[in-house]
Each structure stands twice: as C-alpha cells, then as structure tokens.
C-alpha positions as CSV (number, residue, x, y, z in Angstrom):
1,X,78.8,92.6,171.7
2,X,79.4,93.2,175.3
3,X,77.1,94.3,178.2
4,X,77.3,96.6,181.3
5,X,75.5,97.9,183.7
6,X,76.2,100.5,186.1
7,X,74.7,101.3,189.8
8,X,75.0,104.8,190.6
9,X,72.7,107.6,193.2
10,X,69.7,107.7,190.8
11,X,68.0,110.1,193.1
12,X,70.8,112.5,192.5
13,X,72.0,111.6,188.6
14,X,70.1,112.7,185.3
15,X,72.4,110.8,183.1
16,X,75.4,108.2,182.7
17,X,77.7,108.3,179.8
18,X,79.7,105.2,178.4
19,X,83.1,105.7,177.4
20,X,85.4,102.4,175.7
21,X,88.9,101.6,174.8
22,X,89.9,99.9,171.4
23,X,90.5,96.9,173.3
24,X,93.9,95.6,174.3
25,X,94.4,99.1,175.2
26,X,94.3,102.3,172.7
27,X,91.9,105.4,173.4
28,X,88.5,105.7,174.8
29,X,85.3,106.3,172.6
30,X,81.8,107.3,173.5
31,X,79.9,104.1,172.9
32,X,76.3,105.1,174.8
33,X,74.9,107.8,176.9
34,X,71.4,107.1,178.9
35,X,69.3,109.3,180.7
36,X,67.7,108.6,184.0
37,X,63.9,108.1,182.1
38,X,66.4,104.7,180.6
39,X,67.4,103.3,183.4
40,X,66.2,100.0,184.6
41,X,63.8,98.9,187.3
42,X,66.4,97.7,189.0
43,X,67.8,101.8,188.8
44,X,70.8,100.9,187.2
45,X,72.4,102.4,183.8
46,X,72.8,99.7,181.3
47,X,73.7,100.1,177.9
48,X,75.0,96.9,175.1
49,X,78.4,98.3,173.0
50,X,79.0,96.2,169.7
51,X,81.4,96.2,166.6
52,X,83.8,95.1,169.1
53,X,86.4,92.5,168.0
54,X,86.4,88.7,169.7
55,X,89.1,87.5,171.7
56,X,89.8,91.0,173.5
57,X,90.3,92.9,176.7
58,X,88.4,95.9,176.9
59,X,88.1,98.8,179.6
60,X,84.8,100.9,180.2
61,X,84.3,103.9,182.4
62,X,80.4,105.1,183.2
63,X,80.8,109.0,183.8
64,X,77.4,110.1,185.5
65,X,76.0,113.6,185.6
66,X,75.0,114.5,189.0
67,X,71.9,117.0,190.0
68,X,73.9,118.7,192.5
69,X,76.8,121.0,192.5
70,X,79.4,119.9,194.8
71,X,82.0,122.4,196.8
72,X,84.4,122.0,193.5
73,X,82.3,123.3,191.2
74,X,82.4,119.9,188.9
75,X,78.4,118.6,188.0
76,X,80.0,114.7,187.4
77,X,81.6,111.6,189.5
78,X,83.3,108.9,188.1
79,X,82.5,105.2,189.0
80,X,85.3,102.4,188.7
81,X,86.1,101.0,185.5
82,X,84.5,97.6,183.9
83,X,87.0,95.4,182.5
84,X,85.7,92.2,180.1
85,X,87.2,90.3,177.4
86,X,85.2,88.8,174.4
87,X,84.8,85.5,173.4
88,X,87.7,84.0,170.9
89,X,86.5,83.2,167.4
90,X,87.9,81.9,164.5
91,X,91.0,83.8,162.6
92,X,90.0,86.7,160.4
93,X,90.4,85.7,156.7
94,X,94.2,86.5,155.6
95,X,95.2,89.3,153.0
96,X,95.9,88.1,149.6
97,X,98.2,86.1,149.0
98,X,101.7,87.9,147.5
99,X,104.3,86.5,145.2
100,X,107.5,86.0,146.2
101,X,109.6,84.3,143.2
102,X,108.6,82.3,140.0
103,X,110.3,80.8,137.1
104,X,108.8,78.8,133.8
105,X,108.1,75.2,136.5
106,X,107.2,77.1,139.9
107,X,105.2,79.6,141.8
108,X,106.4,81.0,145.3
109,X,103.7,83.0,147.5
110,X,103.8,84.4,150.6
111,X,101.4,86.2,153.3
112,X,101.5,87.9,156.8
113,X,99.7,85.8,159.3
114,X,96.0,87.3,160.0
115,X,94.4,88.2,163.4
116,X,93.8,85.3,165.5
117,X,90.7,86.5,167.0
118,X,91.8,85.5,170.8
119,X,93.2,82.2,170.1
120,X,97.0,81.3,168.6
121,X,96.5,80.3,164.9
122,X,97.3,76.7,164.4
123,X,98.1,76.4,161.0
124,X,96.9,77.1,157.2
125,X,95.2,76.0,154.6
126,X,96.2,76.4,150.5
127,X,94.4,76.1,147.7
128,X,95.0,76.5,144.3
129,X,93.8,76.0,141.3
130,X,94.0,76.6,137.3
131,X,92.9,80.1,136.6
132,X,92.0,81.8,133.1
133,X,92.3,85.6,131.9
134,X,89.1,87.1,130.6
135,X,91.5,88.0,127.8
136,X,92.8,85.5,126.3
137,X,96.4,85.3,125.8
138,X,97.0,87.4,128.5
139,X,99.0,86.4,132.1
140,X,98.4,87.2,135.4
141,X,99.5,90.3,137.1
142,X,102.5,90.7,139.2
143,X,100.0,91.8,142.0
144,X,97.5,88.9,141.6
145,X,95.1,91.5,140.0
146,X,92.1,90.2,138.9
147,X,90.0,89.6,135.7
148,X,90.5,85.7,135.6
149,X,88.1,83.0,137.0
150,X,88.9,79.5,137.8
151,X,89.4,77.1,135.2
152,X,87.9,73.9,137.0
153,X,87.9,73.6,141.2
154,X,89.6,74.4,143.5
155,X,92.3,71.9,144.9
156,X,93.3,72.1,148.8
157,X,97.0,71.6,149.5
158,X,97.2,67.7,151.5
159,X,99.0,69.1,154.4
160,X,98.2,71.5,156.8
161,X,100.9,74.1,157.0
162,X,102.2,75.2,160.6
163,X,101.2,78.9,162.1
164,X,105.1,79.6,161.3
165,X,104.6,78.6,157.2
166,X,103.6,82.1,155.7
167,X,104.9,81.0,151.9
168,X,104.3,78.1,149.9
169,X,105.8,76.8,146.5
170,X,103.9,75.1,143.7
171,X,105.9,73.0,141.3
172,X,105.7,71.0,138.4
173,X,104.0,73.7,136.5
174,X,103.1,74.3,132.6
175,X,105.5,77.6,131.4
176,X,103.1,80.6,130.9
177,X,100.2,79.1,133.1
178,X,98.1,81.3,134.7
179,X,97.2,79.9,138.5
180,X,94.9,80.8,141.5
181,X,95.8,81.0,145.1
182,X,94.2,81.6,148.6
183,X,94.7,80.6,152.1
184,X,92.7,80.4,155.3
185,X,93.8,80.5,159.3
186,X,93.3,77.5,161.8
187,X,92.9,78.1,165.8
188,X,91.3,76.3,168.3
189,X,87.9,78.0,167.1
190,X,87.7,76.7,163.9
191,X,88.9,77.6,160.3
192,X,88.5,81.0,159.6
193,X,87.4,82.3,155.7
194,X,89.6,82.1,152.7
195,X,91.7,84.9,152.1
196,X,90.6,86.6,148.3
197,X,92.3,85.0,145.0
198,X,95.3,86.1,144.0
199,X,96.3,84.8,140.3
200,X,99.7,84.7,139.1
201,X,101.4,83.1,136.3
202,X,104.5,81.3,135.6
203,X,107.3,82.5,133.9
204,X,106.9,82.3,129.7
205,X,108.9,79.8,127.6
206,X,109.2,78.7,124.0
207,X,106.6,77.4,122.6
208,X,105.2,73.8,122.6
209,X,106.7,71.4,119.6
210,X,103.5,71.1,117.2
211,X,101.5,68.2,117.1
212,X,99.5,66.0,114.6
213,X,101.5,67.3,111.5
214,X,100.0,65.6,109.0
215,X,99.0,65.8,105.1
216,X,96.0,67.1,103.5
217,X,93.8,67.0,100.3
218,X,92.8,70.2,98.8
219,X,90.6,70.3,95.4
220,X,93.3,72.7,93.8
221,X,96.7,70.3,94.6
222,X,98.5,68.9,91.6
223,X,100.8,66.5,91.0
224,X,104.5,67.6,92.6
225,X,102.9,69.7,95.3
226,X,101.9,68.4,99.1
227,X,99.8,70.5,101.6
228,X,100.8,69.9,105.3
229,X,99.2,71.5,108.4
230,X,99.5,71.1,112.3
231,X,97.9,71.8,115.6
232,X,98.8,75.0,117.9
233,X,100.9,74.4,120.1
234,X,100.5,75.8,123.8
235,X,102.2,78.9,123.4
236,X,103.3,78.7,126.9
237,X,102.7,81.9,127.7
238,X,104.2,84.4,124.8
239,X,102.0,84.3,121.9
240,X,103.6,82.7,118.6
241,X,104.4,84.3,115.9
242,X,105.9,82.3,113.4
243,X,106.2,78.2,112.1
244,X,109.3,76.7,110.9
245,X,108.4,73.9,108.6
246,X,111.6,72.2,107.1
247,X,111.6,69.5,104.2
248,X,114.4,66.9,104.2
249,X,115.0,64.5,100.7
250,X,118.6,63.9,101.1
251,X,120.9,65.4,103.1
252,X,120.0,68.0,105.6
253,X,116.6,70.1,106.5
254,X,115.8,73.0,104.6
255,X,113.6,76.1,105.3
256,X,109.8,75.6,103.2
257,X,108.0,77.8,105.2
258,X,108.3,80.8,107.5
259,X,105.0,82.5,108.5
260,X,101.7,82.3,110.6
261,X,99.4,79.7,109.5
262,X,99.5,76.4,110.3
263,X,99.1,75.3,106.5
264,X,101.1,75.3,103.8
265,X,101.8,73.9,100.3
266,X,105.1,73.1,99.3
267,X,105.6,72.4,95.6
268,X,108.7,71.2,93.4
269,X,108.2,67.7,94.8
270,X,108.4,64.6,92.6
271,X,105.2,62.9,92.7
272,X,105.6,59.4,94.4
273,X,109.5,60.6,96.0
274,X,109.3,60.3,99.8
275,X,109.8,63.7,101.8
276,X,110.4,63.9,105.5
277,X,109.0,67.3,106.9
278,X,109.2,68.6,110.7
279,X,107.9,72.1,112.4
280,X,108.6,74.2,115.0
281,X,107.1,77.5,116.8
282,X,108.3,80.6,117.6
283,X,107.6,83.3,120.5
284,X,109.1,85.7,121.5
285,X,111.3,84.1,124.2
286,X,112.6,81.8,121.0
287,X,111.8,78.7,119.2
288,X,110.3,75.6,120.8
289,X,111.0,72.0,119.9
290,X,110.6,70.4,116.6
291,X,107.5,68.4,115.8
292,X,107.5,64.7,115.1
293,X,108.8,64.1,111.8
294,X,106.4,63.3,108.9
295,X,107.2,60.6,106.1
296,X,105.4,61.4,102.8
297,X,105.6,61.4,99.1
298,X,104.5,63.9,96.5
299,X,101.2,63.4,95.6
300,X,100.7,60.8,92.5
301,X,100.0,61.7,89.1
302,X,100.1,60.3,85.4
303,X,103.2,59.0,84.3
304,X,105.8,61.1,82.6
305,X,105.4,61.2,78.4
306,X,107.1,58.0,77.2
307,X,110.6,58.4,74.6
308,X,110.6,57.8,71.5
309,X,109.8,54.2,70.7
310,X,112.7,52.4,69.2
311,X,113.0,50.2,65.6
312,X,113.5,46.7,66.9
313,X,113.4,45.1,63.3
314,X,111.5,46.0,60.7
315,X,109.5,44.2,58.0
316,X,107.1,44.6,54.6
317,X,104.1,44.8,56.5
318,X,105.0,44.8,60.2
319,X,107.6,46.6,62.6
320,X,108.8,44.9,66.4
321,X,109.5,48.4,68.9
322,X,110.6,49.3,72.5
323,X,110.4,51.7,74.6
324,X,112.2,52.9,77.5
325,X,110.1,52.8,80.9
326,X,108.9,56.9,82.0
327,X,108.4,57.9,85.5
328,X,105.1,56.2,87.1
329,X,105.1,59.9,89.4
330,X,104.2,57.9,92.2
331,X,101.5,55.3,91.1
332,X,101.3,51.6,89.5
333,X,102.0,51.5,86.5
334,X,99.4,49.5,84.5
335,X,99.9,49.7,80.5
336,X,100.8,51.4,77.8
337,X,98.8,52.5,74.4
338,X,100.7,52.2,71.0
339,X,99.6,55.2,69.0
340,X,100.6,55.0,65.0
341,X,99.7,56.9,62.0
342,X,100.6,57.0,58.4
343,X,103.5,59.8,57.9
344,X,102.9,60.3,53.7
345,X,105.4,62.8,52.8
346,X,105.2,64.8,56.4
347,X,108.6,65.2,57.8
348,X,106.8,65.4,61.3
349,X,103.0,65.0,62.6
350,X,101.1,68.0,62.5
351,X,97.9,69.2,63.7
352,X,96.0,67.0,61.5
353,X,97.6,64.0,61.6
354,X,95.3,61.4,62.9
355,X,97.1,58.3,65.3
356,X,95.2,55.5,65.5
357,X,95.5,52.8,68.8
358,X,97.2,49.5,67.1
359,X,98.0,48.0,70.3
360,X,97.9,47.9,74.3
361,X,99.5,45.9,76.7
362,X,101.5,46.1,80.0
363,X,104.8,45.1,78.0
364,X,107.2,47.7,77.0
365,X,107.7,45.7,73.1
366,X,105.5,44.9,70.5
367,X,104.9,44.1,66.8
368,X,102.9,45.9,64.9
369,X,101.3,43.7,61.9
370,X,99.0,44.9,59.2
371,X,101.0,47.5,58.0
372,X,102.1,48.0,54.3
373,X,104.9,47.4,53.1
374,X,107.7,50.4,51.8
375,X,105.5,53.5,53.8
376,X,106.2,55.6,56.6
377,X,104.9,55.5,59.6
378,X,104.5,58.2,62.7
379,X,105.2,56.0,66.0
380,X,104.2,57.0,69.5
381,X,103.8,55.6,73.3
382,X,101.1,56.8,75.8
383,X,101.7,55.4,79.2
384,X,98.8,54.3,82.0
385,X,99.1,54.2,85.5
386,X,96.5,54.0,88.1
387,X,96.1,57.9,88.3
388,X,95.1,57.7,84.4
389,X,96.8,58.5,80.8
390,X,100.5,59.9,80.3
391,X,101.0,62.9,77.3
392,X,101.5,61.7,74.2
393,X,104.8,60.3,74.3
394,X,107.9,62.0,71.8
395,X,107.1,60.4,67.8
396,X,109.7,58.1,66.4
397,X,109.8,57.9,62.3
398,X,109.8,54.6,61.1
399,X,109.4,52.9,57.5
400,X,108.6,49.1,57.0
401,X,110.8,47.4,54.2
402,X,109.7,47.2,50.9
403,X,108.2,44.4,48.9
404,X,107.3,43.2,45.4
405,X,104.9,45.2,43.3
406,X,101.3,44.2,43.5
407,X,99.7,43.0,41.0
408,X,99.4,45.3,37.3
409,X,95.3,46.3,36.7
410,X,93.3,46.2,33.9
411,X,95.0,43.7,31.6
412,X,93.1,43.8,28.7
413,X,93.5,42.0,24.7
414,X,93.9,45.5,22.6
415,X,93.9,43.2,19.0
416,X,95.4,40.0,17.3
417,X,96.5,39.0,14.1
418,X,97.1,35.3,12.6
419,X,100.4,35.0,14.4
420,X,100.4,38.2,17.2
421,X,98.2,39.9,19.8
422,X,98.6,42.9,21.4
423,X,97.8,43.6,25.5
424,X,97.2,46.5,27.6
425,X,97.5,47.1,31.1
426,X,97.8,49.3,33.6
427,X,100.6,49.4,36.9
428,X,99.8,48.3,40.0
429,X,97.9,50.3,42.4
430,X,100.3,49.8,44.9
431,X,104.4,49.3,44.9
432,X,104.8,48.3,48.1
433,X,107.6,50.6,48.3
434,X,109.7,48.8,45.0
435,X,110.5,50.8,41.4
436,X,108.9,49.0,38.6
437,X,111.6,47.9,36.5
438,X,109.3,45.8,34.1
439,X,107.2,43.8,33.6
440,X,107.1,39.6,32.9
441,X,104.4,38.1,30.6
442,X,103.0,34.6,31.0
443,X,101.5,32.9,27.9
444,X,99.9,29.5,28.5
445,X,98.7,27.9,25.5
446,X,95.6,25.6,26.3
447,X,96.4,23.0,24.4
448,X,99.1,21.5,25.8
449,X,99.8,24.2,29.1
450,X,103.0,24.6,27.9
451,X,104.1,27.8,29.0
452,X,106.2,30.9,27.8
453,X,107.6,33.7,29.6
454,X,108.2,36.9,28.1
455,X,110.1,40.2,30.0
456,X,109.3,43.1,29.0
457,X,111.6,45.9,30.8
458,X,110.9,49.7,31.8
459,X,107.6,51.2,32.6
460,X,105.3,50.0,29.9
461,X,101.9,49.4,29.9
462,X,101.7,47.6,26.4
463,X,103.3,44.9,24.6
464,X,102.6,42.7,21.2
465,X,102.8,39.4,21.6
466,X,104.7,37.8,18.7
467,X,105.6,33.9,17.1
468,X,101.8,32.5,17.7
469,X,100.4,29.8,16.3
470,X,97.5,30.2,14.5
471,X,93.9,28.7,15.1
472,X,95.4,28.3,19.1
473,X,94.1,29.4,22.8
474,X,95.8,31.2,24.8
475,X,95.9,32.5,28.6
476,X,98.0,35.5,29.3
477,X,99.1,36.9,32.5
478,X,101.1,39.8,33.7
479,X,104.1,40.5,36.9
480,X,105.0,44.0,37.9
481,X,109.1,43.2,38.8
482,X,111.3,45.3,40.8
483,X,114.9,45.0,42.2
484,X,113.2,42.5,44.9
485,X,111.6,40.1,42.4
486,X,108.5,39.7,40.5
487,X,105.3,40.5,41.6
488,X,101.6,38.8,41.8
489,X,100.3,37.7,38.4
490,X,97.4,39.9,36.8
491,X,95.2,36.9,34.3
492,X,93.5,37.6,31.2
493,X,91.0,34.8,32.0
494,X,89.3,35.0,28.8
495,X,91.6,32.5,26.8
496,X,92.6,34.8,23.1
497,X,92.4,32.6,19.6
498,X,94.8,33.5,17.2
C-alpha cells in the first residue's frame, strides 16, 4: 500500500484526482479522487493506493480541478509526479510444476522461475512425496491434474537448488508410481509459498514376480489334487490380467493355469510325488518375473489296493502267502489286513461272500493256520497307511492240500450170530478233501488184545464180521482210507459177545 499527499492552491481547487502506473512502467489508472471537503488540516490532498505489488517503482500524477478559468480555456493544472518504490517481499509462489521426461525408474520436472517480489531469488526448494489416485488403479495425468492426495508426508529435497535450477530429476523410483511435487522461491526476504501439487507418474512396467506362493487345504481336495495360491503382485502401474502358474516333475515347466485368480487346483498329481510349481503376472506391457519356486507333493491318501496275494506253500490246514508292496500315495505305511473267506463252489467272490480278518501285521508274508484241509479259499490284502485303509486288494484263489478222511460216524453193532456180527456205520462228516476208497476194520478181542484188521474197499457203510469165536468180547473200530492213507479210528466202545 503506498501513500501520497499532495499540496496544491486550496483556495482555488474543488478537487484533486490520483492517477498510477502498473509499476515498473505500463499505463496510468485512476486510483482516488478527493474533494476539497477531504482534504486535510494541513490543506493538502492525500489519498492511500493498495493492491500494489512489493518490490516496485511506481509513478503518480495528482491532476487538480481549479475554480477558475484561465486564458486557455482548460479548468485543471498538473502538479509534478510522485515517484516511490515498495518494499521487497518474499517470491510469489511458482506455477505448478511441469513434466519434462519420465521412464519406468525416474521423474523429470521443470518450472519458470516466479516473481521475485524486489529481491533476486536465491534458490529453490523441492518436495515430493508418494501420491495416490482417488481411483484406484489409475496414474497420474500428463498435466499433474489432480484427484490424488499424499500417501504419507511430504519429503524436502536435502539441497537447496540454485536460482538458475528450474528442473529436477527424481530417481530410483517404483514403475507405475504415482508421485507429488512442488517447489517454493528463496530471496533475501524469506521463503516464499509452495507452488500447488503437481502429481505425475512413472512410466508402467511388467508386473511384480508373485510372492508367498504357497499350498492350501480346502474341505473338498482329494488325494492327487494340490491347491496353490499367491499374493498380488504390484502391478506396477498396468493392471494384471492374467497368472502363469507352471508345474515341473521331470523335465521342463508346463502351463497348469492361465486366468485371473490367484488360486488354483491342479489335479493328476500322484499323492506323496514331489512337484515344483512357479508363477508369473501379466499386464499389458508383458509378463513380469517368475515367483520363487515351490517344492510340494500331492496330497496323501490311502495306499493303492494291494495284488493278488501269492501261494507261498500250501498245506492240510494252513497256507504261507506274499504280497507285492502297493503305493503308500504319499504316507507311512503301517500294516496290512489279511482278509479270507471260504470259496465253496464260487468261481469268484460275489456280493455275499463274507471275508473274515485272519491276520494283521506290518510284514508283507504270513501263514494262515486253522484252515481245513482239501477247501478253497478266497484270499485278499487290504493295506494301512497313516491316512487310513486301502480298497480291498485284487482276490487270489487258493486251496490247502488234502488230508486223510475224518473219522466214519455212527458205528453201530446191527446183529451177531455164534461165529459173525454185522456193523453199521456211517462216512465221515468231513473228507478233508480225499475220496473214500474204503474203509479198514479193527477187531480187538479182550481176552488177549490180540488184534485183527479187516479192509473192506469202496463206499460201504456195512460189513459182517466173520471167523469169531464163540462166547468172546470184542472191540471194533472203523478208518475211512483214501489215496493218502487211513483215517482216524471211529470205536464201538461197547465190547460185542459172540
């Protein structure tokens, strides 16, 4: 604001008017005009002129009206121009900031030097700092439009810059980044305001290799499958479209997964195999880096049905087997359950058939005892590993060896004579897998326990017992026989008199 007063003939003025220049030169503006009823006691026209700029020269001419009419005709007479300067201030806050280059590392601005206010500007001061779009995803304008705020403070450049540094560079930047800038002027006054914030962002790149791939467990996954996911990536400043993920086993990478997500199952895997898996992103400026590379196996499951168990030897009433060791799909294996039942005339197990456990152990051979002799037998193996219990493994046929007849039944003394008796009996209940061929009777007189054999061959189940003596005792007992030998004895235990 500047001041000034001017002295004229107030007994022959009625008013002054105040004229001004732009300062520094430029055309004249009325600034004030003040009649005589204004003036001061001291009879002087004064009048104060402001929304001037500090740190100028200005020139002002007070044009009085007169009362009289001189010779000339004109009613007004000039005084001499004032000429003042005002005081220097600090520099007027620059424009904002422009850009001048960028790439995917580095920012280049620019901007023209600001008034100086009176004093030569000095230097500058930068600051920049982190800046976010209101929109996410989206990067700064080429003209440092706006819709962003700052993404944590500001952060003043260490050195000053020198009044002839109008551009700046910013490196060691993130690809895609969006960044605030402004600057302010230094003169002898003082630091002047911050010019407004200009945001720009660097130039986009591929994406960010994924991080933290990992594996997890879903309720639905099953043995052979594996579900993997990933964190996002920084985009770096194109948004992604697409995930790579590759599986390796042997040989090179292949293609699992193309898509979106950042989870996905991949199946066909062997439970228990080890896998090596990587992902990358895509944008579209291209792919990025892969991920660290993932080690893991298929998830565990029960072991794979067991072969057929094998005949090892086999035996009236027991039979030695092995078996082949199935795939453990991926966990400890533990034991395996010996499944057996009878077979009868069945060429194969069927819906009824009923297996019984006979044995358990961690071995992969075992006997089987308590078995009869001459019969067929359905055999399977049912593996256990620390997941839980295999299928029912494939059914091996198997028949132990046959053995001598059991005993005949029912031996009983049909009638006797003075020197003959007749007996009846009936075959044994069991063969043990032999053909009766006949039969061999025992006759054990008490007397003397002499003893006399009598075979009687085919399938009989009667005989008369001839050549006794009369008046004598005698015990009689019975063998099934078959190609293998004779049987066990049936006895008559009630001794028969003749």
């Amino acid at each position: 604001m500047g001041v000034v007063a001017l002295q004229v003939f107030p007994e022959s003025t009625d008013s002054c008017r105040f004229v001004c220049d732009g300062g520094n030169g430029g055309s004249y503006r009325n600034v004030a005009t003040v009649t005589r009823e204004q003036m001061s006691k001291e009879g002087k026209y004064h009048c104060e002129i402001s929304e001037l700029l500090p740190g100028r020269e200005y020139r002002v001419l007070a044009i009085a009206r007169t009362r009289f009419k001189p010779c000339h005709g004109a009613q007004t007479m000039f005084d001499t121009k004032a000429v003042f300067r005002t005081k220097a201030a600090v520099p007027t806050a620059p424009d904002k900031v422009v850009l001048s280059s960028r790439n995917r590392t580095s920012l280049k601005i620019r901007w023209v030097a600001p008034d100086g206010c009176g004093s030569g500007i000095q230097g500058y001061d930068l600051a920049w700092c982190k800046a976010l779009h209101e929109e996410a995803g989206e990067a700064a304008g080429e003209d440092g439009s706006g819709g962003y705020k700052e993404d944590g403070e500001w952060e003043e450049v260490k050195e000053t810059l020198s009044a002839k540094d109008t551009s700046w560079q910013l490196k060691k930047l993130a690809p895609g980044q969006n960044y605030g800038f402004r600057v302010r002027a230094i003169n002898t006054e003082g630091k002047g305001r911050w010019s407004p914030a200009a945001f720009y962002s660097t130039a986009a790149s591929v994406p960010s290799a994924p991080e933290n791939i990992r594996t997890v467990t879903l309720a639905d996954d099953m043995a052979g499958k594996l579900t993997l996911e990933w964190d996002t990536p920084s985009n770096n400043g194109a948004a992604i479209y697409a995930y790579v993920l590759e599986q390796q086993h042997t040989g090179a990478f292949d293609v699992v997964y193309n898509g979106p997500d950042t989870r996905f199952t991949v199946g066909g895997l062997r439970a228990g195999t080890m896998y090596k898996f990587r992902v990358k992103a895509s944008n579209n400026i291209g792919a990025g880096e892969y991920s660290a590379v993932l080690e893991a196996a298929g998830i565990s499951a029960v072991p794979a049905a067991c072969d057929a168990p094998v005949l090892v030897k086999a035996k009236p009433t027991a039979l030695s087997l092995k078996w082949s060791e199935p795939d453990c799909r991926g966990a400890e294996m533990r034991a395996y359950k010996l499944m057996l039942a009878e077979a009868g005339l069945d060429s194969g197990p069927t819906k009824k058939t009923k297996f019984n456990k006979v044995w358990q152990g961690s071995d992969r051979t075992c006997e089987v005892a308590g078995l009869s002799p001459g019969l067929r037998y359905f055999v399977r193996v049912i593996a256990v590993n620390a997941v839980g219990d295999s299928e029912p493994g494939a059914v091996a046929t198997l028949e132990t060896t046959a053995d001598v007849p059991a005993a005949p039944q029912g031996l009983v003394l049909v009638s006797k004579g003075h020197l003959s008796a007749k007996v009846r009996w009936k075959g044994p209940n069991v063969t043990n897998g032999s053909v009766i061929t006949g039969y061999r009777i025992e006759l054990e007189a008490t007397a003397d326990a002499s003893v006399r054999t009598i075979n009687v061959s085919g399938q009989v189940s009667e005989f008369e017992i001839l050549d006794l003596l009369p008046e004598r005792a005698y015990v009689v007992r019975i063998r099934a026989v078959s190609k293998l030998g004779a049987g066990k004895l049936k006895e008559y235990k009630n001794p028969c008199a003749c």
